[in-house]
VEXLUM-401565 format. One record per residue: residue in one letter; x, y, z of N, C-alpha, C, CB in turn. Coordinates in steps of 0.001 Angstrom, whole numbers, padded with zeros to 6 digits, always signed. Glycine has a CB too. Layout:
BEGIN
aXYZXYZXYZXYZ;...
END
This chain:
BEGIN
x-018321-020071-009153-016964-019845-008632-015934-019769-009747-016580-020951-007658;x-015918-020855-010657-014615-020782-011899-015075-019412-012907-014576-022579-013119;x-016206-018733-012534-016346-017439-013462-015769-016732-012627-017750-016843-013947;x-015293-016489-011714-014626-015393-010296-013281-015510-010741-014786-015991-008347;x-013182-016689-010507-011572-017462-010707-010369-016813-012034-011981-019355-011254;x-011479-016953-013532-011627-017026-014398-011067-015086-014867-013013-017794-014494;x-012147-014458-014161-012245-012874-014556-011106-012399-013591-013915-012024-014224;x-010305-012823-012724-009329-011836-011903-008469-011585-012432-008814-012125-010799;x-007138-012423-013535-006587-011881-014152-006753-010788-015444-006170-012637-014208;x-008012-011003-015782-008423-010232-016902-009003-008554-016023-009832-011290-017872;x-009399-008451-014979-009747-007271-014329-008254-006680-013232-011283-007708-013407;x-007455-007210-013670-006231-006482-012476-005768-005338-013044-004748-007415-012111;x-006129-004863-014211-005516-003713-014991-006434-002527-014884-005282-004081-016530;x-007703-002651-014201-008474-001781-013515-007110-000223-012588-009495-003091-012235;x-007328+000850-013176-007303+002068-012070-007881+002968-012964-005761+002633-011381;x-008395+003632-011723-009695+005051-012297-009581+006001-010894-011974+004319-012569;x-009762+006992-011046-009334+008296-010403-010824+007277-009115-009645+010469-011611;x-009962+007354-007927-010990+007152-006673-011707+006062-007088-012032+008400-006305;x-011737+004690-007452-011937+003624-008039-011264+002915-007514-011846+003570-009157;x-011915+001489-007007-011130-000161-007068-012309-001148-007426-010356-000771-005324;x-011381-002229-007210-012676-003886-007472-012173-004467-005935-012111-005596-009377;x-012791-004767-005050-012606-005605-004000-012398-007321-004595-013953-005345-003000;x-011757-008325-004539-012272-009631-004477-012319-009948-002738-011226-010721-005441;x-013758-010145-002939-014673-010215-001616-013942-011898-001251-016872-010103-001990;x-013386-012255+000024-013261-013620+000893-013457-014281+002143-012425-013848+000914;x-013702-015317+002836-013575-015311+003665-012325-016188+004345-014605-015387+003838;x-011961-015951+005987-010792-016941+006510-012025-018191+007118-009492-016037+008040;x-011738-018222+008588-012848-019191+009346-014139-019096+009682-012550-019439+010385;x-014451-017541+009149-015829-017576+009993-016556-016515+008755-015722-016820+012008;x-017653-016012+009448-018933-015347+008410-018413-014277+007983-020422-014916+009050;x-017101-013608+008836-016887-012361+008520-016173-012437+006935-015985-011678+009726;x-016198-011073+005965-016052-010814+004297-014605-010178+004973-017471-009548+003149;x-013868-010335+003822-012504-009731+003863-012672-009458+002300-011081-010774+004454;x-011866-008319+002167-011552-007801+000715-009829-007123+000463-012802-006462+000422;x-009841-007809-001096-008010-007572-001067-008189-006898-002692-006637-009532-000915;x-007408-005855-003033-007978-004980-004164-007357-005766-005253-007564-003287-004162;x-008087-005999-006333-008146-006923-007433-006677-006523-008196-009642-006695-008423;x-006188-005173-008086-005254-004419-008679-004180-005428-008176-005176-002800-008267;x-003890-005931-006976-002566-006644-006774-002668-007808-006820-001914-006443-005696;x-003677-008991-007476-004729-009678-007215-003525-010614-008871-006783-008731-007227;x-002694-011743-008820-001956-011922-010056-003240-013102-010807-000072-012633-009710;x-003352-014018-009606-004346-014945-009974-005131-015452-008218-003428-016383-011002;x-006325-016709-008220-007063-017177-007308-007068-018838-007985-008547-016251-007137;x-006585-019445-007325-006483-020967-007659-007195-021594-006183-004609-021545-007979;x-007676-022966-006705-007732-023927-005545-006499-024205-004568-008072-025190-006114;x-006737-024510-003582-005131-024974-002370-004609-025977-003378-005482-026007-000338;x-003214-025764-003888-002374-026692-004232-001977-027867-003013-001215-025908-004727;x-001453-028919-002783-000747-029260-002690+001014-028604-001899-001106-029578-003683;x+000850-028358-000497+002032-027407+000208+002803-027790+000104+002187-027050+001356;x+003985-027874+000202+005398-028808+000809+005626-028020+001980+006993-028881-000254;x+005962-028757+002980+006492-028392+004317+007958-028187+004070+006213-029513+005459;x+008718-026909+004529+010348-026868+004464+010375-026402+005814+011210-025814+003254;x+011981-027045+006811+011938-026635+007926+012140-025234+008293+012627-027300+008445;x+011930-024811+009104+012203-023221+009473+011483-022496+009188+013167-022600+009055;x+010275-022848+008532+009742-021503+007517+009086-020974+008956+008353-021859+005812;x+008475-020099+008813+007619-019037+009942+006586-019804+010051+007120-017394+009502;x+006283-019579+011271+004939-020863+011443+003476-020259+010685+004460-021180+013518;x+003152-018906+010682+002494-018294+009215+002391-018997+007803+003282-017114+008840;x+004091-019333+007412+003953-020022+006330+003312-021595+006225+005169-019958+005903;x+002042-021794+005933+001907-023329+005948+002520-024056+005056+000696-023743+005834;x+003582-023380+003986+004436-024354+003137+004627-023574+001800+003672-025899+002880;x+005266-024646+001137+005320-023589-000302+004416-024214-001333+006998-023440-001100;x+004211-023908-002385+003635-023903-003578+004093-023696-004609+002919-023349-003627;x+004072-024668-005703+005383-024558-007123+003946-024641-008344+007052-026573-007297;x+003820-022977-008640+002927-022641-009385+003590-021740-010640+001916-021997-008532;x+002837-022168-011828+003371-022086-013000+005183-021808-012690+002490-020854-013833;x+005819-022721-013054+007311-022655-012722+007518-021900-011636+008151-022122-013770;x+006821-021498-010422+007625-020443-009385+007393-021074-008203+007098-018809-009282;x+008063-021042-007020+007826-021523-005694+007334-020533-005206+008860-022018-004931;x+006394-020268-004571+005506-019489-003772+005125-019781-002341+004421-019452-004416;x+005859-018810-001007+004840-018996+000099+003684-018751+000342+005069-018633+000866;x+002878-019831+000980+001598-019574+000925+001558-019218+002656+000623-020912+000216;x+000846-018179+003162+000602-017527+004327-001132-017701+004773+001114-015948+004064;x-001499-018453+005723-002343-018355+006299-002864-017361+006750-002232-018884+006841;x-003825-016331+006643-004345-015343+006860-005090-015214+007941-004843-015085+006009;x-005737-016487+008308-006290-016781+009626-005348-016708+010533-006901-018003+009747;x-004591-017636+010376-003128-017551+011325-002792-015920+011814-001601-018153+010225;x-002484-015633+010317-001672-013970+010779-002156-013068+011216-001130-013176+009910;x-003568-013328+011588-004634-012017+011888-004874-012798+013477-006462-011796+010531;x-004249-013756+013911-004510-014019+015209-005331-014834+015534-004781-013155+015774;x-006131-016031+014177-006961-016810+014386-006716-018183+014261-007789-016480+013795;x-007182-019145+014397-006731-020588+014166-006634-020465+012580-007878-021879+014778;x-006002-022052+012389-005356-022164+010930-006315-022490+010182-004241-023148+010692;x-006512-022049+008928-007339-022920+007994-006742-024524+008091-007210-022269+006335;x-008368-025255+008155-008045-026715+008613-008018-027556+006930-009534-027413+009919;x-008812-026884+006230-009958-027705+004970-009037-027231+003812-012009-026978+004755;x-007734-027727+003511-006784-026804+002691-007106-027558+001327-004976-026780+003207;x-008033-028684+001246-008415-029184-000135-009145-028388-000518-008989-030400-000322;x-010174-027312+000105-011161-026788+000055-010959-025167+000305-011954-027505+000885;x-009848-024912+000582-009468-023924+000822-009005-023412-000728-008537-024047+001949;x-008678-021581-000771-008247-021014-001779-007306-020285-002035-008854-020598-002086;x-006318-020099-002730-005085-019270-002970-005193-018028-003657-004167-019980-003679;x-005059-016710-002870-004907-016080-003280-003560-015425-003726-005541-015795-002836;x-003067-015208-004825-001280-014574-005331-001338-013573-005774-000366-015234-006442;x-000617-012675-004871-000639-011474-004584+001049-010592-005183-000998-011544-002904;x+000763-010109-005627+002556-009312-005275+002372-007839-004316+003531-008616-007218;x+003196-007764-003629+003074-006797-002857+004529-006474-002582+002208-007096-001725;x+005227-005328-002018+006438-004883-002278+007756-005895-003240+006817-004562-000848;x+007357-005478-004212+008034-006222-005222+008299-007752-005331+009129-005705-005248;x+007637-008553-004074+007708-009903-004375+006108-010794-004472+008694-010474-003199;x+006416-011994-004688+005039-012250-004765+004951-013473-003648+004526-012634-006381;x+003380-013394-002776+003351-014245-002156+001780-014983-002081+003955-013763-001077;x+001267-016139-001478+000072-016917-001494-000752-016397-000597+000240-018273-001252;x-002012-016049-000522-002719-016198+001019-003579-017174+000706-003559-014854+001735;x-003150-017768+002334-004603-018870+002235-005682-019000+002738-004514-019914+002492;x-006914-018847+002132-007747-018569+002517-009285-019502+002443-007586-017526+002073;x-010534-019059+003284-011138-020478+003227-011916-020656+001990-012077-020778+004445;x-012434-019946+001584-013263-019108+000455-013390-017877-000208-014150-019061+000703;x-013761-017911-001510-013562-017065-002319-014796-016609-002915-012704-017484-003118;x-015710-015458-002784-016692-014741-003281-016787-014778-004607-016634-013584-002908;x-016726-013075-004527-017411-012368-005812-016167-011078-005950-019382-011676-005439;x-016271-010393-006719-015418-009135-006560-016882-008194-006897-013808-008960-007828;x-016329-006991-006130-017134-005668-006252-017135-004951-006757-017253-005067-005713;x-017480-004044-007022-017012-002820-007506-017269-001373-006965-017400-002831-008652;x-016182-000714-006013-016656+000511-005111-015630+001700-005941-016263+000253-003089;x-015952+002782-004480-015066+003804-004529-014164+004269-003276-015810+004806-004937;x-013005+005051-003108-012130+004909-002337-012883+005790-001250-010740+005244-002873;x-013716+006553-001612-014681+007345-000724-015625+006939+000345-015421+007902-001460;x-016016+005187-000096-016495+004514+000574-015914+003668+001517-017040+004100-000018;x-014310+003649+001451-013696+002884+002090-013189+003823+003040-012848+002092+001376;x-013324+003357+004779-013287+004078+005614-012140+003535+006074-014343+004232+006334;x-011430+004161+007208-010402+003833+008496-010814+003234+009490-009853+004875+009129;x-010499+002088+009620-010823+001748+010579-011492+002085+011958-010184+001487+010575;x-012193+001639+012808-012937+002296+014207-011348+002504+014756-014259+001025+015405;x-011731+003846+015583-010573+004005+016373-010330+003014+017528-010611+005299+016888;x-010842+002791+017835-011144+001653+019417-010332-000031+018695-013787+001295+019872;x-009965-000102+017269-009019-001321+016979-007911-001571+017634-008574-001331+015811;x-007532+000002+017963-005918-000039+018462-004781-000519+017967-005767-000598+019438;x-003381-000193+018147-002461-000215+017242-002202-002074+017152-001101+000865+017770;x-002901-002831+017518-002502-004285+017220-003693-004863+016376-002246-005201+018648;x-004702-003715+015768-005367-004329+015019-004506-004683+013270-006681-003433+015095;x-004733-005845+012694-004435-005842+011592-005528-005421+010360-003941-006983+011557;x-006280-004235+010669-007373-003488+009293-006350-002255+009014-009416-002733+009892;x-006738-001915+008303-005959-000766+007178-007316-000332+006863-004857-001380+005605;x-008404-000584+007013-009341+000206+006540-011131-000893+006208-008450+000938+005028;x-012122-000272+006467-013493-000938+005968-014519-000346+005501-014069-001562+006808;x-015391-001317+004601-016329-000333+003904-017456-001579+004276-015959+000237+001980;x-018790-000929+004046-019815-001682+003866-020508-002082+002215-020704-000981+004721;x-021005-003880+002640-021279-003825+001405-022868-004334+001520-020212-004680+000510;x-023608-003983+001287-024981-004972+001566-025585-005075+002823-024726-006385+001310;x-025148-003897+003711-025362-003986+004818-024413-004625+005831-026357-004430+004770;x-023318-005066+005599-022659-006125+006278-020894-005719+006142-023164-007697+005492;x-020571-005179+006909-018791-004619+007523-017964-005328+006561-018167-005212+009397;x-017112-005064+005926-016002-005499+005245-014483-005385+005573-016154-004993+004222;x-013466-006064+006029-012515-005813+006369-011441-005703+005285-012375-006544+007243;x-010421-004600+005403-009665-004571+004569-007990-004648+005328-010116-003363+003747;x-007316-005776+005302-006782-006102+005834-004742-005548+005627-007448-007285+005687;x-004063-005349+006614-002876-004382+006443-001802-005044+005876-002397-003759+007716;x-001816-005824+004888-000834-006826+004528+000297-006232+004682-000923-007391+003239;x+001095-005198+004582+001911-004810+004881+002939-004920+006219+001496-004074+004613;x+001786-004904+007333+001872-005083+008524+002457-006845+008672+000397-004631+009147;x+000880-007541+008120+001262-009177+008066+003039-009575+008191+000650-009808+006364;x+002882-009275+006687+004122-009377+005732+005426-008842+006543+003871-008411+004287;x+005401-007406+006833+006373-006949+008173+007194-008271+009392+005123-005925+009242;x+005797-008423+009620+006082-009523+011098+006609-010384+010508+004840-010234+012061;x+006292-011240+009181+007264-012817+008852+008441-012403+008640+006907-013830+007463;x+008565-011264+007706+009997-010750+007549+010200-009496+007614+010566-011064+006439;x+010492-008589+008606+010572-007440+008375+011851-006983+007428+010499-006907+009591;x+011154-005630+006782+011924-005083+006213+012949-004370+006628+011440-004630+005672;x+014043-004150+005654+015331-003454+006166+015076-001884+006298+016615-003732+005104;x+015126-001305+007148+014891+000407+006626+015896+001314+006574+013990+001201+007484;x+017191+000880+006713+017965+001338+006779+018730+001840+005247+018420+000606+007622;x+018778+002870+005582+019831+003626+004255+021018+003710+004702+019525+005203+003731;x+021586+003098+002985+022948+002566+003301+023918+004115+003726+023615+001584+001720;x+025275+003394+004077+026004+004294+004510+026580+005740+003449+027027+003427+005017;x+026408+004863+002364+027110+005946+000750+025944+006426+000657+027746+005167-001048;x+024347+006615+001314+023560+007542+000617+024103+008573+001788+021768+007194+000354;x+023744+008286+002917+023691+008985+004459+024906+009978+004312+023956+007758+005941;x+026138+009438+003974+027426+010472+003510+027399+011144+002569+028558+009984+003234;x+026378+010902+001551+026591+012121+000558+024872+012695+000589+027286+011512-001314;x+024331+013257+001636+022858+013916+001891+023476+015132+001295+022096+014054+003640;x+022460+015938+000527+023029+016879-000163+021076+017492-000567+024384+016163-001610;x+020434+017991+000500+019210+018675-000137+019220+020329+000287+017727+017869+000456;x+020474+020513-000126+020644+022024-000478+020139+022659+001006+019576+022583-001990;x+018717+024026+000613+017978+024925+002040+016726+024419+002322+017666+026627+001824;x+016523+022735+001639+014955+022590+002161+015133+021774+003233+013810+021915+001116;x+016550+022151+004035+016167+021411+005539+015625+021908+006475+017082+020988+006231;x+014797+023205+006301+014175+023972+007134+012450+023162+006558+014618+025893+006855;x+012455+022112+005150+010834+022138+005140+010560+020672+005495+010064+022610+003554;x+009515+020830+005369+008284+019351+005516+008486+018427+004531+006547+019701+005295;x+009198+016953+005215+008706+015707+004100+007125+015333+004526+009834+014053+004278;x+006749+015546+003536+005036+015161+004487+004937+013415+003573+002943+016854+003801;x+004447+012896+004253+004185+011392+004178+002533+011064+004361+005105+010615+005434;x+001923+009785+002981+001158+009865+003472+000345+008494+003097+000788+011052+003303;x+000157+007778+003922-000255+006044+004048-000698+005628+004830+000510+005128+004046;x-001688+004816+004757-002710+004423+005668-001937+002693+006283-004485+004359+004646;x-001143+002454+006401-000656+001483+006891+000453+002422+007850-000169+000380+005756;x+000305+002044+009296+001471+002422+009825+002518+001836+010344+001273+002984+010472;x+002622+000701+009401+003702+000042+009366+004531+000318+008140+003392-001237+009518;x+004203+001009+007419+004629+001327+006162+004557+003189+006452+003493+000520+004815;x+004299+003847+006925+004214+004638+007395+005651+005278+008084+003247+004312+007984;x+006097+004026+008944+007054+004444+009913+008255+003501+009319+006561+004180+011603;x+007941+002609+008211+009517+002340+007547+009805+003989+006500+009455+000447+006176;x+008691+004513+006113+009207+005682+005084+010095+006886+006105+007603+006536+004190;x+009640+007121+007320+009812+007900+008210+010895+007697+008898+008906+007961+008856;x+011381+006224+008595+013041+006165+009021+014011+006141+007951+013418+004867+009832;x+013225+006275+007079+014458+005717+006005+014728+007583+005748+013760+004375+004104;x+013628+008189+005709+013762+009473+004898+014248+010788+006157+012011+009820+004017;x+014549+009780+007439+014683+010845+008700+016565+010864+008816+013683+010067+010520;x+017038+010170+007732+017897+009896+007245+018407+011559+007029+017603+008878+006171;x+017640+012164+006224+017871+013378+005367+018077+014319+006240+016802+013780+004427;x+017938+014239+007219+018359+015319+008312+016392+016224+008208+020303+016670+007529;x+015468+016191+007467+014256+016530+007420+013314+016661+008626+013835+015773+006648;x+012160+018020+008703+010950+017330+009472+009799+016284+008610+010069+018627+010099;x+009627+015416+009217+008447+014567+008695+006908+014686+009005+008726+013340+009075;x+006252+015041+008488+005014+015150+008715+004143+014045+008313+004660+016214+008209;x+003044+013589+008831+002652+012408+008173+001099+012421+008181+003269+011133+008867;x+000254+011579+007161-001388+011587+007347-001872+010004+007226-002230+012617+006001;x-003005+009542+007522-003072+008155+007043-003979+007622+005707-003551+007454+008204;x-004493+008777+005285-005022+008730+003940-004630+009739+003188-006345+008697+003884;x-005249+009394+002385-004895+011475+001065-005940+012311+001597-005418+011513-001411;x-007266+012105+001916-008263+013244+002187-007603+013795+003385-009895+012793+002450;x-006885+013374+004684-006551+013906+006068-005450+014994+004901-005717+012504+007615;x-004603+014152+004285-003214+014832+003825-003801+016361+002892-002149+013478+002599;x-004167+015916+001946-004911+017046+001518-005114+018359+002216-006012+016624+001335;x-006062+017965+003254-006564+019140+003961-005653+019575+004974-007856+018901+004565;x-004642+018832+005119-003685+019235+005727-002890+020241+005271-003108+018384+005945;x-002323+019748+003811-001606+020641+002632-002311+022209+002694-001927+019843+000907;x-003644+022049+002872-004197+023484+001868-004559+023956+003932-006319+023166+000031;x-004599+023502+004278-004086+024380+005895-002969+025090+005906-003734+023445+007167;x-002166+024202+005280-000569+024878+005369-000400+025954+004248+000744+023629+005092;x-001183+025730+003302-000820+026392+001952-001863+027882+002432-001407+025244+000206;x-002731+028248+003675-003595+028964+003500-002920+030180+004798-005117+028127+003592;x-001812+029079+005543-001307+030013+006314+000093+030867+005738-001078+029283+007575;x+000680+030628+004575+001712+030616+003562+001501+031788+002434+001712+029172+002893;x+000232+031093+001688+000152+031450+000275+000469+030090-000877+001296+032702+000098;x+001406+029409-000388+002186+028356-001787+002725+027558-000538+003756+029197-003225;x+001829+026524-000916+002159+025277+000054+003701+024652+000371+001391+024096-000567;x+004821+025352-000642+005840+024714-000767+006774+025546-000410+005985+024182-001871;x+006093+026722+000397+007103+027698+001069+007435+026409+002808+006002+029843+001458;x+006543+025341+003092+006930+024997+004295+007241+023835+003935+006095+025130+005373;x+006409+023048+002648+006425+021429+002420+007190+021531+000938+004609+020543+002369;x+008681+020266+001524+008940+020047+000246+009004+019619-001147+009194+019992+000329;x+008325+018587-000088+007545+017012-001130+006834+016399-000330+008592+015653-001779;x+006023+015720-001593+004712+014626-000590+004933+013038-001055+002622+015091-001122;x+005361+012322-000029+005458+010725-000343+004198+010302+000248+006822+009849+000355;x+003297+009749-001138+002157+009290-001025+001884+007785-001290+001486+010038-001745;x+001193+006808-000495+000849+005980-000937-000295+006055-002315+000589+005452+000124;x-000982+004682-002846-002008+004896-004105-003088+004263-003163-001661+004004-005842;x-002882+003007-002463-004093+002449-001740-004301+002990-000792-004133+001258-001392;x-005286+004309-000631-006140+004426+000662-007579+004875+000742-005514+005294+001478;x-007883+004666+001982-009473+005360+002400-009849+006510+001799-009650+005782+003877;x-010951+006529+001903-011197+007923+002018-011322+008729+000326-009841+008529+003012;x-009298+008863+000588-009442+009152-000874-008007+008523-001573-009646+010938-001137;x-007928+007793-002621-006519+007192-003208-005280+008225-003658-006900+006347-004580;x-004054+007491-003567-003135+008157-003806-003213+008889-005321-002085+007318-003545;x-003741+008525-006281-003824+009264-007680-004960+010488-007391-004380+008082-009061;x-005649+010452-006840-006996+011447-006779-006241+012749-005778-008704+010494-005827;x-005915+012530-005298-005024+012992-004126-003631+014275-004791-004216+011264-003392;x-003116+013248-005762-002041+013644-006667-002739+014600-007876-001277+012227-007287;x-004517+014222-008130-004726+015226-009061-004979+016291-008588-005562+015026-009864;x-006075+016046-007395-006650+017421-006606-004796+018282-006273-007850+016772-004564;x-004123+017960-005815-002972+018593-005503-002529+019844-007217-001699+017045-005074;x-002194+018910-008035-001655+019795-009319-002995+020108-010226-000391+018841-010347;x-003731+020515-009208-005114+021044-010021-005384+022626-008979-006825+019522-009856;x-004481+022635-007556-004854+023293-006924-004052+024161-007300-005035+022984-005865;x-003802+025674-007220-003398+026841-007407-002187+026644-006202-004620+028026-007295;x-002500+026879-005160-001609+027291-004044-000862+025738-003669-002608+028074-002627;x-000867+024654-004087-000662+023018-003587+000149+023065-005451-002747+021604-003073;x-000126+023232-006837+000510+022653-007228+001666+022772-007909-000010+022269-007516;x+002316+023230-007184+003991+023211-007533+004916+022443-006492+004612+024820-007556;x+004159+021159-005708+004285+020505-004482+004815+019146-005521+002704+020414-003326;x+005990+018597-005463+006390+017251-006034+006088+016369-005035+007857+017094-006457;x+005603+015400-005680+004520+014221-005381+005211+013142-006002+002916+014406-006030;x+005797+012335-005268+005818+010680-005494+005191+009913-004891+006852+010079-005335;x+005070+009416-005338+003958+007954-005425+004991+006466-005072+003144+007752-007510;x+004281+006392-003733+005075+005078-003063+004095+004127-002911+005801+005298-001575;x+004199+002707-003796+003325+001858-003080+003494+000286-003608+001820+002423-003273;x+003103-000387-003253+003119-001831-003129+002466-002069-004092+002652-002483-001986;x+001586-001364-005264+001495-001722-006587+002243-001894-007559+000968-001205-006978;x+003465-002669-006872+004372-002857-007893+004732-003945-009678+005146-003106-006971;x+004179-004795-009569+004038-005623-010946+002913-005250-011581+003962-007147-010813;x+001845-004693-010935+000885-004396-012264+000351-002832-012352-000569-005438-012189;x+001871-002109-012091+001987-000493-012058+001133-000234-013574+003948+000199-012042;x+000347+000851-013453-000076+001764-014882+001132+002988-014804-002031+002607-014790;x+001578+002767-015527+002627+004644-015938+001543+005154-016768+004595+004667-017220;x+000703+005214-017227-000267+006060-017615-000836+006880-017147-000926+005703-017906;x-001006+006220-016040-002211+006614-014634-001661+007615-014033-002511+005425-013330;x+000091+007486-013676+000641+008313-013217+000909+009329-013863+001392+007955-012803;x+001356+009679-014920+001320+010574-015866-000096+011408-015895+001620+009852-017107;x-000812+010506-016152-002587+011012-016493-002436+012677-014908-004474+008789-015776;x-002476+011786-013790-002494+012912-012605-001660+013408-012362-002772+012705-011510;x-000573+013363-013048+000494+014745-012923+001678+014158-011855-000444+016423-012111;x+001894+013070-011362+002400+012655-010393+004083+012511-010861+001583+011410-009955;x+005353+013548-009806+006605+013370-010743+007419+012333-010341+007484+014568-010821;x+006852+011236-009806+007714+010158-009836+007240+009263-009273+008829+010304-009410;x+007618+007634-009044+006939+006452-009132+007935+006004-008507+006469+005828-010383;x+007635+005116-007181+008639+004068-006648+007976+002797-006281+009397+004580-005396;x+008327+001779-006396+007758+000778-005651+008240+000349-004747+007515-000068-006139;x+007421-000161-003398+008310-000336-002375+008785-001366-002352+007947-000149-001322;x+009821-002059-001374+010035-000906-000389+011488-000903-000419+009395-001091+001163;x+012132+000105-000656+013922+000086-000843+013920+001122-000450+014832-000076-002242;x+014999+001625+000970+014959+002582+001491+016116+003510+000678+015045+002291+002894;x+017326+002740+000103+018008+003611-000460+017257+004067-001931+019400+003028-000547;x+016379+003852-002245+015925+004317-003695+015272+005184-003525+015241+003516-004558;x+014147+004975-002225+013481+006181-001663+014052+007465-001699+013241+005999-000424;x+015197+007495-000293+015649+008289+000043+016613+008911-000779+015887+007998+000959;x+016915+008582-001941+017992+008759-003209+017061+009588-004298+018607+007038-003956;x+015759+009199-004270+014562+009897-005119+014099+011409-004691+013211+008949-004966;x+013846+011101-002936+013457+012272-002341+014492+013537-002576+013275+011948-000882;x+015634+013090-002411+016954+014015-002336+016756+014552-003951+018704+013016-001941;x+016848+013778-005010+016838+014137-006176+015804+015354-006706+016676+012985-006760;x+014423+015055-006322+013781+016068-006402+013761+017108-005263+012706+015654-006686;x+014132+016927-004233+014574+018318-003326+015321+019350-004282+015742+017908-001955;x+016535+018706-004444+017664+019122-005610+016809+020212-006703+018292+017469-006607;x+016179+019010-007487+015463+019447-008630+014590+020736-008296+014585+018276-009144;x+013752+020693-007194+012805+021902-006625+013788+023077-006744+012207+021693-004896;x+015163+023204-006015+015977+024435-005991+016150+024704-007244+017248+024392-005305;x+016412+024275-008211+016820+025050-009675+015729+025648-010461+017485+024049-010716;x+014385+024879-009768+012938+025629-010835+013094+027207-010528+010916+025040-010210;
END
């Protein structure tokens, strides 16, 4: 276990075109959960909680790790199951995810893996919209859940999606209000904060829940056209999904003839241990981390803008 413990900060700097590391866990029972090593800061034993009043009943307390107070979130809890009971024995996972950082608590802690985004599927359709998966792969014969933290995280505190009033008064994207914001994220809770913030723009929104749906969507559109960007203006892509990841997604696009003159930002909850390399490497023209609706929607407009003068 302290060799698991030991290697997560040293492997979070992992990205490779259609590539992740799972750290494999469990909550109460036999079933494996996996959370991608990339947002993964550290894995400690259960500290010691403090109870503060009010917190969300999710939060089982805070945690004052290396100088920072940290909520720690029961994962059992938030997925609809009883609480982790054994919190001496239990494990912390610290995560950052839309620009803040938070604990999950969890009962046990594996191994990490090593897959591809090709192997990681969408969920069974039959979950229905109150399942909390974002997606599963098999490992050894045996179902893996990949769980929608986004969603979690939503419910304790939802996010603001609203764009402020000084962006909304000065919308200014020239003649591409006749095209497609196409959107594309496998969380649809994150899905439908981009889709309000950016419906802002007076835009149609189009949307996919991975890059492989989006993709083949693009070169549908690009085949009834000629140049995908006679209908779509830009593509707001997540980096974590099924199927196929937001960078692979972003290369196949500016590798394609008729798809790449399509501006591509990159929206996602990999925010503290971003590569700008990576993004650069696949051609991708801009980088946001979520989730700020006026930065979004202030970005999108900018390169609309930018598209009219090429």
């Amino acid at each position: 276990m302290s060799g698991i413990l030991d290697s997560v900060n040293q492997r979070t700097q992992l990205v490779g075109q259609n590539r992740l590391e799972l750290l494999l866990f469990r909550l109460n029972s036999r079933q494996r959960f996996g959370i991608n090593v990339f947002k993964v800061r550290e894995v400690l034993q259960c500290p010691p909680l403090t109870s503060i009043p009010k917190l969300n009943a999710l939060v089982r307390g805070v945690a004052h790790i290396r100088g920072q107070t940290i909520s720690v979130i029961d994962l059992a809890m938030a997925t609809g199951g009883k609480p982790i009971e054994d919190l001496q024995n239990g494990f912390i996972v610290i995560a950052e995810y839309n620009r803040s950082v938070q604990g999950f608590l969890v009962g046990s802690v594996e191994r990490i893996i090593n897959t591809n985004w090709d192997a990681i599927m969408p969920p069974p359709k039959g979950a229905g919209s109150a399942s909390y998966l974002t997606a599963v792969t098999e490992v050894e014969g045996e179902l893996i859940e990949i769980l929608d933290v986004e969603k979690i995280l939503n419910e304790i505190s939802p996010l603001n999606t609203d764009v402020s009033k000084e962006i909304t008064d000065n919308v200014d994207v020239g003649t591409n209000t006749e095209k497609i914001i196409f959107i594309a994220d496998d969380s649809s809770v994150a899905r439908n904060q981009v889709k309000k913030a950016l419906s802002t723009l007076g835009l149609e929104i189009e949307m996919a829940k991975n890059g492989l749906e989006a993709l083949n969507r693009l070169k549908e559109i690009a085949s009834e056209t000629g140049d995908v960007t006679d209908r779509v203006a830009l593509i707001v892509s997540d980096i974590e999904m099924p199927e196929m990841d937001g960078y692979t997604l972003t290369a196949e696009i500016k590798n394609t003839p008729e798809l790449h003159r399509l501006q591509v930002i990159l929206h996602t909850s990999l925010s503290g241990v971003f590569n700008q390399a990576m993004v650069s490497k696949v051609g991708a023209d801009d980088f946001i981390a979520k989730f700020h609706p006026d930065e979004l929607a202030g970005a999108v407009q900018k390169w609309l803008l930018t598209d009219l003068k090429q």
